[in-house]
C-alpha positions in Angstrom: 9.8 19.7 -15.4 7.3 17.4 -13.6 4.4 15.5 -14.9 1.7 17.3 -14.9 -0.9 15.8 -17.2 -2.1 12.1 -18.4 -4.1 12.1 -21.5 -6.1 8.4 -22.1 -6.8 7.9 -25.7 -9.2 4.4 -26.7 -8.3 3.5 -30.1 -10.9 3.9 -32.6 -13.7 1.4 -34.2 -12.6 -2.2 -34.7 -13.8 -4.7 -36.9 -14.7 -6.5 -33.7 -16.1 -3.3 -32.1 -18.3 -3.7 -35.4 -19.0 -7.3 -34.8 -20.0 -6.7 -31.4 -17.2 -9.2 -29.9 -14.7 -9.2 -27.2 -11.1 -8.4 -28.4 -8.8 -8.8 -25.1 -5.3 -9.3 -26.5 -6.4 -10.2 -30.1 -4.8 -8.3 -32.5 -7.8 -6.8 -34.5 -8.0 -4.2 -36.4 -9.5 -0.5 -36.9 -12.3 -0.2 -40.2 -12.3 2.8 -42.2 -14.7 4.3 -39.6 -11.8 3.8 -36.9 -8.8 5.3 -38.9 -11.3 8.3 -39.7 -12.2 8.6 -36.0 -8.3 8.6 -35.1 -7.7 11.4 -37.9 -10.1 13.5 -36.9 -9.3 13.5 -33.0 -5.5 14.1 -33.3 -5.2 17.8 -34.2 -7.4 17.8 -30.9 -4.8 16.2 -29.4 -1.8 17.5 -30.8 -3.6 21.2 -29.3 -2.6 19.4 -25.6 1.2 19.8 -26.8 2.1 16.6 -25.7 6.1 15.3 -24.7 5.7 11.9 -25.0 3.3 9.2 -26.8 3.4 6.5 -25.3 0.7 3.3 -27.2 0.3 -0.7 -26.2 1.8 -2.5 -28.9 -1.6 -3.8 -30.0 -2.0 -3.1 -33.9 -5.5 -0.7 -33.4 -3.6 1.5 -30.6 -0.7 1.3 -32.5 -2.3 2.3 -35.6 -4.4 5.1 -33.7 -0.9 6.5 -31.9 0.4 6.9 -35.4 -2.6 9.5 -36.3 -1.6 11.7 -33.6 2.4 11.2 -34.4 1.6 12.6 -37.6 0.5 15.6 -36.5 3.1 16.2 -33.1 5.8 14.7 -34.5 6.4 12.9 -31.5 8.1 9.5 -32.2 5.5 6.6 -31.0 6.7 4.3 -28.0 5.6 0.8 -27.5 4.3 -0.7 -24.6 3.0 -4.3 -24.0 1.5 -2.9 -20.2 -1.0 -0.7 -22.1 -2.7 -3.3 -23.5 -6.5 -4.5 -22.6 -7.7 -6.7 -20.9 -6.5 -10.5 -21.0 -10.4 -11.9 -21.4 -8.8 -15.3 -21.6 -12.2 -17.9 -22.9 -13.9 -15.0 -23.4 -11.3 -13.6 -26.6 -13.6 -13.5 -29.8 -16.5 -14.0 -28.3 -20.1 -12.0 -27.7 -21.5 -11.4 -25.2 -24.3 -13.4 -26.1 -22.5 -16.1 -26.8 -20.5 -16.0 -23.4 -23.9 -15.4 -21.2 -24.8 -18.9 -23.5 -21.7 -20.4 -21.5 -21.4 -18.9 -18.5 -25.2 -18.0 -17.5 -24.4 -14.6 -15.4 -20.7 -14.0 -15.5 -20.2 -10.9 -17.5 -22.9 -9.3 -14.9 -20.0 -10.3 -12.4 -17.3 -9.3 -14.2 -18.5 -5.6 -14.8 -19.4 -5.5 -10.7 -16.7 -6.9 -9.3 -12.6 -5.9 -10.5 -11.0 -8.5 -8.8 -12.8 -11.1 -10.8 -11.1 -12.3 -13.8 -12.8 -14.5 -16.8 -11.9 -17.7 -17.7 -8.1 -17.8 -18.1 -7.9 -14.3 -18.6 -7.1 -10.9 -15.9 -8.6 -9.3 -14.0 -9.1 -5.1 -13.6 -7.1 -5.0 -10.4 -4.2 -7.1 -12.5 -4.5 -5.1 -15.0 -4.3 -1.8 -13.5 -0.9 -3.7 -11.3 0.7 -3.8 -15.0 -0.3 0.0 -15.9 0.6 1.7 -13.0 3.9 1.4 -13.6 4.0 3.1 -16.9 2.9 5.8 -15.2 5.5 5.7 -12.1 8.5 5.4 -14.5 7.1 9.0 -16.2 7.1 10.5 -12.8 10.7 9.3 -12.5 11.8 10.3 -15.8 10.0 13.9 -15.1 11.3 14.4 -11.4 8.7 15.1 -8.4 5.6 16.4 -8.9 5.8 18.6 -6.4 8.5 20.2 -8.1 7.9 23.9 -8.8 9.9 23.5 -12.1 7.7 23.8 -14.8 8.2 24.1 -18.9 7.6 27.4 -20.6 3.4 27.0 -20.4 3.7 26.5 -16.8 2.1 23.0 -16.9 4.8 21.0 -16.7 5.1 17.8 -19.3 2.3 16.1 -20.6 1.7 12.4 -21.5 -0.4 10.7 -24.1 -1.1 7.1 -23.4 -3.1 4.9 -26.3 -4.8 2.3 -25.0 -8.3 0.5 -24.6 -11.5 1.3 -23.0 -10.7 -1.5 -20.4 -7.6 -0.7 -19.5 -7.8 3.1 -19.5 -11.4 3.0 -17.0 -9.1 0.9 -14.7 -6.2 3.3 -14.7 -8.1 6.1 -14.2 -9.2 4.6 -10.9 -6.5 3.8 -10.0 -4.5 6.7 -10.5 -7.2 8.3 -8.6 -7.2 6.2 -5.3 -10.7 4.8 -5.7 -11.6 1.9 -3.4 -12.1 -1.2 -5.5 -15.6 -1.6 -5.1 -16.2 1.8 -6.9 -13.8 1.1 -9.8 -17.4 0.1 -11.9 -18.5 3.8 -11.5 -16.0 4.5 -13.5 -17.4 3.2 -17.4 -15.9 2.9 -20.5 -15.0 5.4 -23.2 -16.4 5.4 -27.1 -13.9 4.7 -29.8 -11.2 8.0 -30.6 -12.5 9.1 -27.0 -10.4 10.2 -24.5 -10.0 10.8 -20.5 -7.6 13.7 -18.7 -6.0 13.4 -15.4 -3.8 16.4 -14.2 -2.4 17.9 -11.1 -0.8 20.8 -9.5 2.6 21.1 -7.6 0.6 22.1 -4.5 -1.8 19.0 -4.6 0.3 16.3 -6.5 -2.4 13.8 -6.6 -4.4 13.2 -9.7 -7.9 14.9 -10.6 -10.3 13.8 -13.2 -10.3 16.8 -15.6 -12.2 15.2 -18.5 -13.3 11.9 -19.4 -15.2 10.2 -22.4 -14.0 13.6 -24.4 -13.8 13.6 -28.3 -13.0 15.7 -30.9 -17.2 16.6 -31.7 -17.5 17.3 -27.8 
């Protein structure tokens, strides 16, 4: 059975997604609007029948991967690749605040994904980190072009937890977009998700959804 389908999930709301602040590797954590978001996207997710579950080891994607274990039953792996964003100086910060200090920068840093902030990553170093996660599935699962499939005839599916950041970048690059279009690809809202799947015959990936929640 080959991989046959990526599902993206963003953790929900944050109490710095409240704030309005940038969160990088800070540990934050989901508000009572987040855990509901989370509960009410899993048993739309469970209805993708996923293998594995696979979440960054961050507490809100953690804590948003545990929703959806609840329904699948699916044991919840930790990954430190899947997690956002290093936004070094940036970390805690608004936006406000950070156009205060660096007049223009975040303009930059939206445009441009080999431009990192101040002591932090940038997209094409985080999408180098992510990838992989992805690669070691195709080994685990065998060829894609394999025309073994499981008993749906879809082959295995994957459910990655992660953060807007991160996910916009993988998507691209799990796509083969040229750099300078990575920014055409924006963020998702909190408990939203993106699909990628592909077929034995064409074993590169295809959007199939993105921004997708459980009210549409």
């Amino acid at each position: 059975m080959s991989l046959r389908r990526l599902i993206l999930l963003r953790h929900g709301q944050t109490d710095y997604n409240l704030a309005g602040r940038m969160q990088g590797h800070l540990d934050s954590k989901l508000t009572d609007e987040g855990r509901t978001q989370v509960a009410r996207a899993a048993p739309e997710l469970a209805r993708f029948a996923p293998d594995r579950l696979i979440s960054s080891d961050l507490s809100r994607a953690v804590h948003s991967a545990d929703e959806v274990a609840a329904i699948t039953g699916l044991p919840v792996e930790l990954d430190p690749r899947l997690r956002e964003t290093h936004l070094g100086q940036w970390q805690g910060r608004s936006v406000d605040e950070i156009e205060v200090d660096w007049p223009g920068a975040i303009a930059t840093w939206r445009s441009d994904p080999t431009w990192a902030p101040p002591g932090g990553e940038s997209r094409v170093e985080v999408v180098a980190r992510s990838l992989p996660v992805v690669r070691e599935l195709d080994v685990a699962y065998g060829d894609p072009r394999s025309d073994r499939q499981g008993p749906d005839g879809e082959g295995a599916t994957a459910l990655l937890v992660a953060h807007g950041g991160l996910i916009a970048g993988l998507v691209s690059g799990l796509l083969g977009l040229p750099e300078p279009a990575w920014p055409s690809i924006g963020g998702l809202g909190n408990a939203r998700w993106a699909v990628l799947a592909r077929r034995p015959d064409h074993p590169r990936w295809r959007l199939a959804g993105y921004n997708v929640g459980a009210n549409g």
